[in-house]
PDB file of N, CA, C and O in Angstrom:
ATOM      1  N   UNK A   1      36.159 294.161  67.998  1.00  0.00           N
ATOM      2  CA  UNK A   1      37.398 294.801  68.384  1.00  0.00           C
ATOM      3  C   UNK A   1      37.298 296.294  68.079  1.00  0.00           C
ATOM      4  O   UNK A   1      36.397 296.829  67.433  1.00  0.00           O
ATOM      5  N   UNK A   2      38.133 296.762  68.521  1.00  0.00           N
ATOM      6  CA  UNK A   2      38.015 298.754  68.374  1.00  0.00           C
ATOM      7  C   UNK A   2      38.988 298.617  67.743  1.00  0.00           C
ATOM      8  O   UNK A   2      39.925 297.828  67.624  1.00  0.00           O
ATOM      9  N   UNK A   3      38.387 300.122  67.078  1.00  0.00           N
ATOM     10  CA  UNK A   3      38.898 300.793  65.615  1.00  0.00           C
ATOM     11  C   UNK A   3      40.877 301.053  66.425  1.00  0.00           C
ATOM     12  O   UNK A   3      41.227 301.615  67.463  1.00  0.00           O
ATOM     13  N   UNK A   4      41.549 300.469  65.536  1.00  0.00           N
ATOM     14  CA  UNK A   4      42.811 301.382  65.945  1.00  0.00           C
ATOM     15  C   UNK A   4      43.768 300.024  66.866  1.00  0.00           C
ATOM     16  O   UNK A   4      44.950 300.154  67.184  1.00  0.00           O
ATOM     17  N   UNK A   5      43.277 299.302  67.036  1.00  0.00           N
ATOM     18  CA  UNK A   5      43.635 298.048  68.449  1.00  0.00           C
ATOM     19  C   UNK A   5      44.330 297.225  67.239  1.00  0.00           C
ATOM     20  O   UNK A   5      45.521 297.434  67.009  1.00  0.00           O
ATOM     21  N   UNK A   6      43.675 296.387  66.541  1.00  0.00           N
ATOM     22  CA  UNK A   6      44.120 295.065  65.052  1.00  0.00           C
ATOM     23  C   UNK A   6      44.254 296.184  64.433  1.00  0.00           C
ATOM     24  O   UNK A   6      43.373 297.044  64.415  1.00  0.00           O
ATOM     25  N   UNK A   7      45.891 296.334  63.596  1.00  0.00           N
ATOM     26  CA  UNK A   7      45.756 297.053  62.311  1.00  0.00           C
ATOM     27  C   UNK A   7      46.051 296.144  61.326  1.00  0.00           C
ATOM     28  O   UNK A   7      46.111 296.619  60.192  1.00  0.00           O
ATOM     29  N   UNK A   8      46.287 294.764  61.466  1.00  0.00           N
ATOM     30  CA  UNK A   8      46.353 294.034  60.488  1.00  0.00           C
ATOM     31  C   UNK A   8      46.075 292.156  60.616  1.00  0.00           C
ATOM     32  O   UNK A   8      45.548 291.664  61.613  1.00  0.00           O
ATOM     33  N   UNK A   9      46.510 291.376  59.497  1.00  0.00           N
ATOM     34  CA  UNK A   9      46.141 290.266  59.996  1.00  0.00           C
ATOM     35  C   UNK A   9      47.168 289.516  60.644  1.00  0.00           C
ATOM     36  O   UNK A   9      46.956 288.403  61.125  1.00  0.00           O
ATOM     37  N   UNK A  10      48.357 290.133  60.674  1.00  0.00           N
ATOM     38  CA  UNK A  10      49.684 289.389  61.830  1.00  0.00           C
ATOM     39  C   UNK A  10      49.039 289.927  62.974  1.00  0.00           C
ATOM     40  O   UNK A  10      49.141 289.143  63.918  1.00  0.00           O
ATOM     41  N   UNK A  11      48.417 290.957  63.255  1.00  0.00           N
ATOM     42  CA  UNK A  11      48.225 290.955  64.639  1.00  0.00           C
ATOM     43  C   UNK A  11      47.336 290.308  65.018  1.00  0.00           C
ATOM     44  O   UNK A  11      47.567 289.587  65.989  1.00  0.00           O
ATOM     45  N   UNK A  12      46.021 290.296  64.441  1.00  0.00           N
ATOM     46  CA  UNK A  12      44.519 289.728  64.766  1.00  0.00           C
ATOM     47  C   UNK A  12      45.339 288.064  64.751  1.00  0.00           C
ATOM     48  O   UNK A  12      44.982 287.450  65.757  1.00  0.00           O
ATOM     49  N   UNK A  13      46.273 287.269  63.911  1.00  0.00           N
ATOM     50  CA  UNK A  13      46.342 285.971  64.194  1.00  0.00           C
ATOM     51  C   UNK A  13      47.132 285.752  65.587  1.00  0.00           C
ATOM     52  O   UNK A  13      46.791 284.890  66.397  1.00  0.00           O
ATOM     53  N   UNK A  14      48.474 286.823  65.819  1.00  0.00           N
ATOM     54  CA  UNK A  14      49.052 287.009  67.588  1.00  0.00           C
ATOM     55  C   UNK A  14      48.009 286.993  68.369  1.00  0.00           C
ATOM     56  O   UNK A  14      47.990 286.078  69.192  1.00  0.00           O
ATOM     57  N   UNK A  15      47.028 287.815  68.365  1.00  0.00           N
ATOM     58  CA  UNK A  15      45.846 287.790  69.238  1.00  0.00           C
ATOM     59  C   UNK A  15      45.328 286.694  69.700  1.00  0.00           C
ATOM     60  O   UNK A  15      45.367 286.407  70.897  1.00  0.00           O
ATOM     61  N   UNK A  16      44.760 285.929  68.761  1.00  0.00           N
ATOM     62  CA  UNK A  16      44.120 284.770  68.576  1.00  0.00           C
ATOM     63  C   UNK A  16      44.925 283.758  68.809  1.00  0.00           C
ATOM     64  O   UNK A  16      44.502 282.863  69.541  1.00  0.00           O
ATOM     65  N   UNK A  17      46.005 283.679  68.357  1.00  0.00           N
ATOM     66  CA  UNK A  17      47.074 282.671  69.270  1.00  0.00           C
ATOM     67  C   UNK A  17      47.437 282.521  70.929  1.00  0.00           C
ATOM     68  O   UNK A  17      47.797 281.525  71.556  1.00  0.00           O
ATOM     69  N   UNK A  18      47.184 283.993  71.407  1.00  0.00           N
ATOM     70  CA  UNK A  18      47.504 284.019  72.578  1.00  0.00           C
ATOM     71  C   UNK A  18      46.733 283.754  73.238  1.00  0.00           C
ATOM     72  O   UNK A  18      46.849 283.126  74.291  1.00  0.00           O
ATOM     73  N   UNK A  19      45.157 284.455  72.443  1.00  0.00           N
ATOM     74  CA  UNK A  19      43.909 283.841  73.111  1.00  0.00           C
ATOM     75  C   UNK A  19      43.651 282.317  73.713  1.00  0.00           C
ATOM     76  O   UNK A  19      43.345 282.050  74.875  1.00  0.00           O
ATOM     77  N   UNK A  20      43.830 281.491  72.744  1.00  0.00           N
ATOM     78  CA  UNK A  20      43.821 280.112  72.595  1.00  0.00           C
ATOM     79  C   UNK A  20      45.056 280.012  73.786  1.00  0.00           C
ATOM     80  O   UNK A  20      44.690 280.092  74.958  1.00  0.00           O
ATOM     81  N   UNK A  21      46.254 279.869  73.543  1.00  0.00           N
ATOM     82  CA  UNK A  21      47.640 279.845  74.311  1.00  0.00           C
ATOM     83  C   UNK A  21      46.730 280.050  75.807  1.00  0.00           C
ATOM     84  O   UNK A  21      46.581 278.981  76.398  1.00  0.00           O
ATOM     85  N   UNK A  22      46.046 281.374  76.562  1.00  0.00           N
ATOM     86  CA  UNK A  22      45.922 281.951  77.370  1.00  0.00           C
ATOM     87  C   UNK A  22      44.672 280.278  78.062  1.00  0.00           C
ATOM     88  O   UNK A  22      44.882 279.472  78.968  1.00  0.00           O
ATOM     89  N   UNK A  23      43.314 280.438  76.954  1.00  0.00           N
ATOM     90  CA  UNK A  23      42.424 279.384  77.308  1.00  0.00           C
ATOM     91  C   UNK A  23      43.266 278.009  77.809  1.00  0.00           C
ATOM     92  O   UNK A  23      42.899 277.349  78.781  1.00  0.00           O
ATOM     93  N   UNK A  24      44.104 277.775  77.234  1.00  0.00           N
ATOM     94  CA  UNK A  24      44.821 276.412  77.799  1.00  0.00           C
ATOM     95  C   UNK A  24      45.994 275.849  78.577  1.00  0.00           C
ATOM     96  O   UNK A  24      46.655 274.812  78.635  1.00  0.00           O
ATOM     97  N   UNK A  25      45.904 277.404  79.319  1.00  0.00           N
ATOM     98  CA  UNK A  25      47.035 277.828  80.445  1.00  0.00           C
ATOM     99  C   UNK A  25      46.553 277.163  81.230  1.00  0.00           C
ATOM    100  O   UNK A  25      45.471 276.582  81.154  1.00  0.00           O
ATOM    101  N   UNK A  26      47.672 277.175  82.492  1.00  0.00           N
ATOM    102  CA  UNK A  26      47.497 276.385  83.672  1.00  0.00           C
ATOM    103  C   UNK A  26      46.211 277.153  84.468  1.00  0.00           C
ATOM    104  O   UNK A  26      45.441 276.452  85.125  1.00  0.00           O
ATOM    105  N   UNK A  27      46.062 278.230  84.407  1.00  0.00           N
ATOM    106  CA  UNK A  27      45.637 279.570  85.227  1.00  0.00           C
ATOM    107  C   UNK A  27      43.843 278.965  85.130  1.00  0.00           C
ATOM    108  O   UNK A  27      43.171 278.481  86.040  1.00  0.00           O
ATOM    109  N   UNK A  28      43.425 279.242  83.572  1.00  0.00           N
ATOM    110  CA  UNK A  28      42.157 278.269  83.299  1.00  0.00           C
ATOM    111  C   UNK A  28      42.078 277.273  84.166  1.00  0.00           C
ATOM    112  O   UNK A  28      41.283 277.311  85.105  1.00  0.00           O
ATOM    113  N   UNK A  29      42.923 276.229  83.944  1.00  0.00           N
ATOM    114  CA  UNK A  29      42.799 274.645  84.235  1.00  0.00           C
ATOM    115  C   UNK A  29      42.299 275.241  85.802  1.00  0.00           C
ATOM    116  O   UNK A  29      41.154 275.349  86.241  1.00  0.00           O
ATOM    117  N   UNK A  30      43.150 275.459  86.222  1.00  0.00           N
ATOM    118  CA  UNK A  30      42.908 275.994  87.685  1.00  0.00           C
ATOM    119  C   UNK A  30      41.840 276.687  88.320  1.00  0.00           C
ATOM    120  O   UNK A  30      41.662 276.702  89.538  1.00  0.00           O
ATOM    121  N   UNK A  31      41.180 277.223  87.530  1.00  0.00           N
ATOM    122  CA  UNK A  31      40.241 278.026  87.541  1.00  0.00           C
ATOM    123  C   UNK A  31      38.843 277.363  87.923  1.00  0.00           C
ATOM    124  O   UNK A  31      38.019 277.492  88.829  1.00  0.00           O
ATOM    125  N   UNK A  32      39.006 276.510  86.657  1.00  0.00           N
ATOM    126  CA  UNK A  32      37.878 275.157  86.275  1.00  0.00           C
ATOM    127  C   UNK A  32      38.513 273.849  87.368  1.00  0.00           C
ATOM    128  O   UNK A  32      38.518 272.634  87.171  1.00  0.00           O
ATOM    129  N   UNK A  33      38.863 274.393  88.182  1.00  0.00           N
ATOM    130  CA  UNK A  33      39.170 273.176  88.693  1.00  0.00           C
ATOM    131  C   UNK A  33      39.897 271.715  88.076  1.00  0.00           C
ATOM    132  O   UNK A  33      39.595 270.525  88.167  1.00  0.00           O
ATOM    133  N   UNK A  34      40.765 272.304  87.554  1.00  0.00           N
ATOM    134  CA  UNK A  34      41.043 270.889  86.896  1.00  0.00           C
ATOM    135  C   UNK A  34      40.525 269.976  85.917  1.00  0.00           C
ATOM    136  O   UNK A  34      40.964 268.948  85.402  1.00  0.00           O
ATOM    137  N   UNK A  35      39.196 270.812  85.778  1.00  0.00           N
ATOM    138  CA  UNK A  35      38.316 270.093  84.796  1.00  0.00           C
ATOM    139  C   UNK A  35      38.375 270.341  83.116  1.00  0.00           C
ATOM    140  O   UNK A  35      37.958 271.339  82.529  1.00  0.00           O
ATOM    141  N   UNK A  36      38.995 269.179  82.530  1.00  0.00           N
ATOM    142  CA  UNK A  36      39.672 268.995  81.141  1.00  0.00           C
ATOM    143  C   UNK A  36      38.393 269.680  80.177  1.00  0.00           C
ATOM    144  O   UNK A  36      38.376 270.645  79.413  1.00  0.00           O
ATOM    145  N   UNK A  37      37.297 268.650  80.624  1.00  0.00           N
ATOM    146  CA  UNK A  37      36.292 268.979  79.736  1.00  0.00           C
ATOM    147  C   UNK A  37      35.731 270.195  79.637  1.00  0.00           C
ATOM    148  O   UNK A  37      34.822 270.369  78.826  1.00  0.00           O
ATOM    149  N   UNK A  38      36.071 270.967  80.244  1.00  0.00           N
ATOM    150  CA  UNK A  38      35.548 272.206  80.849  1.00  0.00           C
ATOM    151  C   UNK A  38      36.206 273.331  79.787  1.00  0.00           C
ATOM    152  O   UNK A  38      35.638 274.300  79.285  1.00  0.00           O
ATOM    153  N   UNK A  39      37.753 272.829  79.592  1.00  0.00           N
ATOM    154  CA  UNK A  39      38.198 273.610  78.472  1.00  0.00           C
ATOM    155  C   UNK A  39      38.064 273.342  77.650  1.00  0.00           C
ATOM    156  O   UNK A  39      38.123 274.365  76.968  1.00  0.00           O
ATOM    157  N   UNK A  40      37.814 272.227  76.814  1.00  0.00           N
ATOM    158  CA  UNK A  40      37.890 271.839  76.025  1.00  0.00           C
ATOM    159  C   UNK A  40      36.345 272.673  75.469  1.00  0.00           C
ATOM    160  O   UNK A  40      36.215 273.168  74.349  1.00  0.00           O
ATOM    161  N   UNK A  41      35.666 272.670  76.159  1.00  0.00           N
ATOM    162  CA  UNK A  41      34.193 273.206  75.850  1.00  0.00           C
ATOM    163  C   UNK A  41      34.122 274.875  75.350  1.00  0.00           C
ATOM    164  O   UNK A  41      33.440 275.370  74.453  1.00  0.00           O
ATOM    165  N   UNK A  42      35.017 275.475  76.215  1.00  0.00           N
ATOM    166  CA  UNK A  42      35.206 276.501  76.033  1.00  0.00           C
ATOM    167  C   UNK A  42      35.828 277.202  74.563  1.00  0.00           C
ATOM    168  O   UNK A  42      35.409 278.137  73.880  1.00  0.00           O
ATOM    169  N   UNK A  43      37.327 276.064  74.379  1.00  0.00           N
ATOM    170  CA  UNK A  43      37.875 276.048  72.914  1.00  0.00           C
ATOM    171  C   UNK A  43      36.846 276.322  71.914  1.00  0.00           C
ATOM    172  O   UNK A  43      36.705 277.392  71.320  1.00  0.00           O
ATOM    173  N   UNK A  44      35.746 274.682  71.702  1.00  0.00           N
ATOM    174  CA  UNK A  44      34.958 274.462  71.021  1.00  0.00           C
ATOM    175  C   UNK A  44      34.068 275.610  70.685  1.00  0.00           C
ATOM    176  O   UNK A  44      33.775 275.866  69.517  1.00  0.00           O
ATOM    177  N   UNK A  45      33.525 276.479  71.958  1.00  0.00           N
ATOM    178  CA  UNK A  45      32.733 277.515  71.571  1.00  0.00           C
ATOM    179  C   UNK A  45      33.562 278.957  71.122  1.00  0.00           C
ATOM    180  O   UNK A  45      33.017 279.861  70.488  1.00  0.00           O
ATOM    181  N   UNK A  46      34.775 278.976  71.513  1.00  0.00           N
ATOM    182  CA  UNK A  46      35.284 280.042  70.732  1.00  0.00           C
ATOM    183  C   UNK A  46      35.547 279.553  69.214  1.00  0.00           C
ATOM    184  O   UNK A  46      35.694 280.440  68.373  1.00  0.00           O
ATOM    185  N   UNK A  47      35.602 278.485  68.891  1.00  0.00           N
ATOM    186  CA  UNK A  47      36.051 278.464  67.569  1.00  0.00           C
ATOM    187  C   UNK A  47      34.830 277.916  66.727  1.00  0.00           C
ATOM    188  O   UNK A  47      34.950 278.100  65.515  1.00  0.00           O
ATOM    189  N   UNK A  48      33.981 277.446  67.033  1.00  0.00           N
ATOM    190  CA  UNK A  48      32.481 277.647  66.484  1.00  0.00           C
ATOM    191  C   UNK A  48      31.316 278.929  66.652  1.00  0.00           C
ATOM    192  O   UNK A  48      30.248 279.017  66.045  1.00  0.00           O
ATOM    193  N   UNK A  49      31.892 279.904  67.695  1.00  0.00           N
ATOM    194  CA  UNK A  49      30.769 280.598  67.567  1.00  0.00           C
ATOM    195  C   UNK A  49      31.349 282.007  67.820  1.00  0.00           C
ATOM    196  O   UNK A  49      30.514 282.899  67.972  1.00  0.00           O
ATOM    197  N   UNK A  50      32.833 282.383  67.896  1.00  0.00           N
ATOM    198  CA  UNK A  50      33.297 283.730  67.898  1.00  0.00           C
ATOM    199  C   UNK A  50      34.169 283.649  66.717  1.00  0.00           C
ATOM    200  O   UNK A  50      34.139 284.772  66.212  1.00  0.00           O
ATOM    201  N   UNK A  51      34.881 282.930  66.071  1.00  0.00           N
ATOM    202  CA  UNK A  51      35.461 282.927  65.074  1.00  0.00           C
ATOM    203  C   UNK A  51      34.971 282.951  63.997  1.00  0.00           C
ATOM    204  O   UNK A  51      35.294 283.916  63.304  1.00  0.00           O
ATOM    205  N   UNK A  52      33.998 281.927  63.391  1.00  0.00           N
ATOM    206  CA  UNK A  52      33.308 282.235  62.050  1.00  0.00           C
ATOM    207  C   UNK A  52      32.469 282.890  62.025  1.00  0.00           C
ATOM    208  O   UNK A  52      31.409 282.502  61.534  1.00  0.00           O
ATOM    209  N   UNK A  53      32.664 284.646  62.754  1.00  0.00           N
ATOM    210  CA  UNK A  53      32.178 285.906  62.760  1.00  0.00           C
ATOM    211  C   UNK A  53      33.205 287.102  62.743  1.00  0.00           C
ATOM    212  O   UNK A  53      33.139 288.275  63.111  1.00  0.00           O
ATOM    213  N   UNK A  54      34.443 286.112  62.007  1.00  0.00           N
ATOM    214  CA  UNK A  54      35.289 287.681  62.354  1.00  0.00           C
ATOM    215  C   UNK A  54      35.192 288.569  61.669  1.00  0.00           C
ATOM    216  O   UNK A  54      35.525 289.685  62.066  1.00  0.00           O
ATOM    217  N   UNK A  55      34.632 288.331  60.230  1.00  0.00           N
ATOM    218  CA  UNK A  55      34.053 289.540  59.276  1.00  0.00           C
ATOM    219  C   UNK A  55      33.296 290.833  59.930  1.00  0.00           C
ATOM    220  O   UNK A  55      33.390 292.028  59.647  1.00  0.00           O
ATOM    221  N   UNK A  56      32.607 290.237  60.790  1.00  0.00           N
ATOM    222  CA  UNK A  56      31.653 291.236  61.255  1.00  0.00           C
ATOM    223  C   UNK A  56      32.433 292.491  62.560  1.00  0.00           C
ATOM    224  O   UNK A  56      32.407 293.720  62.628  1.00  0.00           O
ATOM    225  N   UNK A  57      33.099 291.351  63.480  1.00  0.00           N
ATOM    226  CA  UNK A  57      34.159 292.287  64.674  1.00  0.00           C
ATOM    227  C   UNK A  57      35.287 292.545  63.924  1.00  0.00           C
ATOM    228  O   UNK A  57      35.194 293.763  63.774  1.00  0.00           O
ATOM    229  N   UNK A  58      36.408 292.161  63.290  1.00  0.00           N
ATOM    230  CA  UNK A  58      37.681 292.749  62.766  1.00  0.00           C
ATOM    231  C   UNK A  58      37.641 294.351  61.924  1.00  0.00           C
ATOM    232  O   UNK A  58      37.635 294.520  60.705  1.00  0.00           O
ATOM    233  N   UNK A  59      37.624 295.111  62.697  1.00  0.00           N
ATOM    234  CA  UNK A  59      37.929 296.666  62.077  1.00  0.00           C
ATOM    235  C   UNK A  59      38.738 296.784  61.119  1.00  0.00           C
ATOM    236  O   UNK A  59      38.372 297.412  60.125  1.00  0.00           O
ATOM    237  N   UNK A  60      39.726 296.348  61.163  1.00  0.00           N
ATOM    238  CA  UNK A  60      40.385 296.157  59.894  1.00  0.00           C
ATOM    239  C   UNK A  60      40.334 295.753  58.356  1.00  0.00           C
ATOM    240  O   UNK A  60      40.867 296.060  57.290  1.00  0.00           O
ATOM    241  N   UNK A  61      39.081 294.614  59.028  1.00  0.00           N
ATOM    242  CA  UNK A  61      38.989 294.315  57.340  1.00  0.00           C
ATOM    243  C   UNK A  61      37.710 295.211  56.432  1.00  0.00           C
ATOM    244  O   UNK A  61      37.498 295.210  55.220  1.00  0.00           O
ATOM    245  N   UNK A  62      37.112 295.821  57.353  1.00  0.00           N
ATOM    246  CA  UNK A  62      36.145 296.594  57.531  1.00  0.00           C
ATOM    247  C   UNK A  62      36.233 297.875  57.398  1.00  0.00           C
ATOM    248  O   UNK A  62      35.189 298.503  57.224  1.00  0.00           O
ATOM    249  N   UNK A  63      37.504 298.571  57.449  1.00  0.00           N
ATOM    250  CA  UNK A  63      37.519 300.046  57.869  1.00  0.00           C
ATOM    251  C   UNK A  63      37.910 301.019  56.324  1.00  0.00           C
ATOM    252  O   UNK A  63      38.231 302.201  56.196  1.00  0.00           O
ATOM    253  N   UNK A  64      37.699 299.848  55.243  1.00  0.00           N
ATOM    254  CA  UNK A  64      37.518 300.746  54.236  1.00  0.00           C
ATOM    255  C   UNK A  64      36.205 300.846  53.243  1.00  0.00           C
ATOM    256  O   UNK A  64      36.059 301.574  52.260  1.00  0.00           O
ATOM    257  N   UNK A  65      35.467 300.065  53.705  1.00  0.00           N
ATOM    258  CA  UNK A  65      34.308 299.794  53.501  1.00  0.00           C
ATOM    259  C   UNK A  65      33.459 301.317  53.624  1.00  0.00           C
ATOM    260  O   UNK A  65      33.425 301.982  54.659  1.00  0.00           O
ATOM    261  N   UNK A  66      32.784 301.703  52.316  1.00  0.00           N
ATOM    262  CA  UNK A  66      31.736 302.665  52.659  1.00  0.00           C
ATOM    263  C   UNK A  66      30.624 302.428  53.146  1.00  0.00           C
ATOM    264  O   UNK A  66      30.193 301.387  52.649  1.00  0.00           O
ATOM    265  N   UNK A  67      29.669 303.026  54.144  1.00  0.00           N
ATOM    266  CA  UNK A  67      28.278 302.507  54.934  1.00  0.00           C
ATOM    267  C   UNK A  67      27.233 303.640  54.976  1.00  0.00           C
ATOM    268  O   UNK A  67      26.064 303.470  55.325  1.00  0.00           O
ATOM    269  N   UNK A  68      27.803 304.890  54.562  1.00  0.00           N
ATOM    270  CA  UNK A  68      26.953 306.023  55.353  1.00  0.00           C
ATOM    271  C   UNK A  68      26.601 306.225  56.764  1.00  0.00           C
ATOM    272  O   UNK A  68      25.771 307.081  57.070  1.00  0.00           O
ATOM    273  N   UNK A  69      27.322 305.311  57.858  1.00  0.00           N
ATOM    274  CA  UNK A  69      27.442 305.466  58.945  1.00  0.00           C
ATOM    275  C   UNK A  69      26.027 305.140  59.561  1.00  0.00           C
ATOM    276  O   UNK A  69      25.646 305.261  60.726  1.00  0.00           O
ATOM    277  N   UNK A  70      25.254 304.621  58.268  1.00  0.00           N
ATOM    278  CA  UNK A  70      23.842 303.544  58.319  1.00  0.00           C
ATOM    279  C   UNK A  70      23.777 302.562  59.138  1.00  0.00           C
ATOM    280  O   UNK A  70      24.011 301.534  58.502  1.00  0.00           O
ATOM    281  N   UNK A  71      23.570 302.331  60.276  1.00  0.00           N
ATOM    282  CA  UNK A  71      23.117 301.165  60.886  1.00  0.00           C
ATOM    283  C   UNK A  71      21.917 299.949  60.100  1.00  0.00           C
ATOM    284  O   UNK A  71      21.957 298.759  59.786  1.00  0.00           O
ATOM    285  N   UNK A  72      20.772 301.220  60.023  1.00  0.00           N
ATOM    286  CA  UNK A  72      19.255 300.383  59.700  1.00  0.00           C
ATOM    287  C   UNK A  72      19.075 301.371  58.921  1.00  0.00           C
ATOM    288  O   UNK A  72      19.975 302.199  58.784  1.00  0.00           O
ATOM    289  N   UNK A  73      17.586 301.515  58.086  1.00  0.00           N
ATOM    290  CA  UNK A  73      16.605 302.251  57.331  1.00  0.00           C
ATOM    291  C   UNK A  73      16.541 302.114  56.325  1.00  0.00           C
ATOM    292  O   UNK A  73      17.509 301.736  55.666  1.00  0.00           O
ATOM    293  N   UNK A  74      15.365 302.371  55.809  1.00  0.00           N
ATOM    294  CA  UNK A  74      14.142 302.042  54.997  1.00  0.00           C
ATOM    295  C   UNK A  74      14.887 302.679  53.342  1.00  0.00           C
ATOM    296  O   UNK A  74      16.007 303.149  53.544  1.00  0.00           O
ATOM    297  N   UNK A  75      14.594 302.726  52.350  1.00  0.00           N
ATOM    298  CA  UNK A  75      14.866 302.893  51.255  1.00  0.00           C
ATOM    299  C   UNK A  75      14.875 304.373  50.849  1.00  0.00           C
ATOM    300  O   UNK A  75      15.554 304.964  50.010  1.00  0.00           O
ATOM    301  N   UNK A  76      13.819 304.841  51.781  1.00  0.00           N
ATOM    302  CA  UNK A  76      13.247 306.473  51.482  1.00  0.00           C
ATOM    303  C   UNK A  76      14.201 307.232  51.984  1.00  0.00           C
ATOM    304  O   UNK A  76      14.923 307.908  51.251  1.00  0.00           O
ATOM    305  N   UNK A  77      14.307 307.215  53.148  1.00  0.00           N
ATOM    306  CA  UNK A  77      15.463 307.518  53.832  1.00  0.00           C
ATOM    307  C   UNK A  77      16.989 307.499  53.635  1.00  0.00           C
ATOM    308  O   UNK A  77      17.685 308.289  54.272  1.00  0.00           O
ATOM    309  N   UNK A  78      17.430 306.781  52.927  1.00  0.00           N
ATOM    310  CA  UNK A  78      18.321 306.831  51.749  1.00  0.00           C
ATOM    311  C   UNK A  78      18.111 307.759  50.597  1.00  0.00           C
ATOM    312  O   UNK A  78      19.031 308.504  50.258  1.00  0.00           O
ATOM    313  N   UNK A  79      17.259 307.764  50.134  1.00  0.00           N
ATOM    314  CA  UNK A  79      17.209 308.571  49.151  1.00  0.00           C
ATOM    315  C   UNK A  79      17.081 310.092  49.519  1.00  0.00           C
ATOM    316  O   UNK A  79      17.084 310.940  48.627  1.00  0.00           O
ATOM    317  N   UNK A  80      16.987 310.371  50.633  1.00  0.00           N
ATOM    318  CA  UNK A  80      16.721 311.798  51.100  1.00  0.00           C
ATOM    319  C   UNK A  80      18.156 311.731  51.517  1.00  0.00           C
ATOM    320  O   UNK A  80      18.641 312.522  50.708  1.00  0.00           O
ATOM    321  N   UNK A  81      19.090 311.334  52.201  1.00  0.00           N
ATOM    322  CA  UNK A  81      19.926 311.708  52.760  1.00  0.00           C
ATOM    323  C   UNK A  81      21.091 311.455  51.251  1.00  0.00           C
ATOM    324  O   UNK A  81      22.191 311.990  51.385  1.00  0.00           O
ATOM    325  N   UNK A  82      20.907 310.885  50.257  1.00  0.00           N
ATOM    326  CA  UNK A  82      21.088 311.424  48.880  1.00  0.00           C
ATOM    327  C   UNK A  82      21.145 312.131  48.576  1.00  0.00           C
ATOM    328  O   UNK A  82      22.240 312.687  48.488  1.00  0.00           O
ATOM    329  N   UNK A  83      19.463 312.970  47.964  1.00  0.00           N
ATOM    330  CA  UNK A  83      18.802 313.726  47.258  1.00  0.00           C
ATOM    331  C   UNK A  83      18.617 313.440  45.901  1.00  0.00           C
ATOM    332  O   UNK A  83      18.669 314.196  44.931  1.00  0.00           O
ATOM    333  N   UNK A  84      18.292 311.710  46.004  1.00  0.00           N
ATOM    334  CA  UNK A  84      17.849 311.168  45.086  1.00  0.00           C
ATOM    335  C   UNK A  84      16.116 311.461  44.527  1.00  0.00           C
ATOM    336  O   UNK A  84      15.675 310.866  43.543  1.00  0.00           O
TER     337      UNK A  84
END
């Protein structure tokens, strides 16, 4: 999610409610043709494989966290951008 969008966890759970709400709309069903299993599959993979990762996407829980704006690198490289 982007910085500024979730500022908290009432919203990120609205989100996620509507998400779900939205997946098991008529609009889906319709989509999939009518096909039950089809959502049901879909549920399953949002809530096994986008959810027990929200640590990593939620900005919020994240945005006070110090990083050095570090993606990757080596130990040395740290220490220079130190001046350890």
């Amino acid at each position: 999610m982007k910085p500024k969008y979730v500022e908290d966890d009432d919203e990120y759970k609205i989100s996620k409610f509507l998400l779900i709400q939205f997946v098991c709309s008529g609009a889906v069903l319709n989509a999939v043709d009518s096909k039950l299993h089809i959502v049901l599959s879909i549920l399953q993979f949002i809530r096994g494989h986008v959810f027990v990762h929200e640590g990593l996407y939620l900005y919020y829980l994240r945005k006070k966290v110090r990083h050095m704006y570090v993606a990757q690198g080596s130990q040395h490289e740290v220490s220079v951008y130190l001046n350890i």
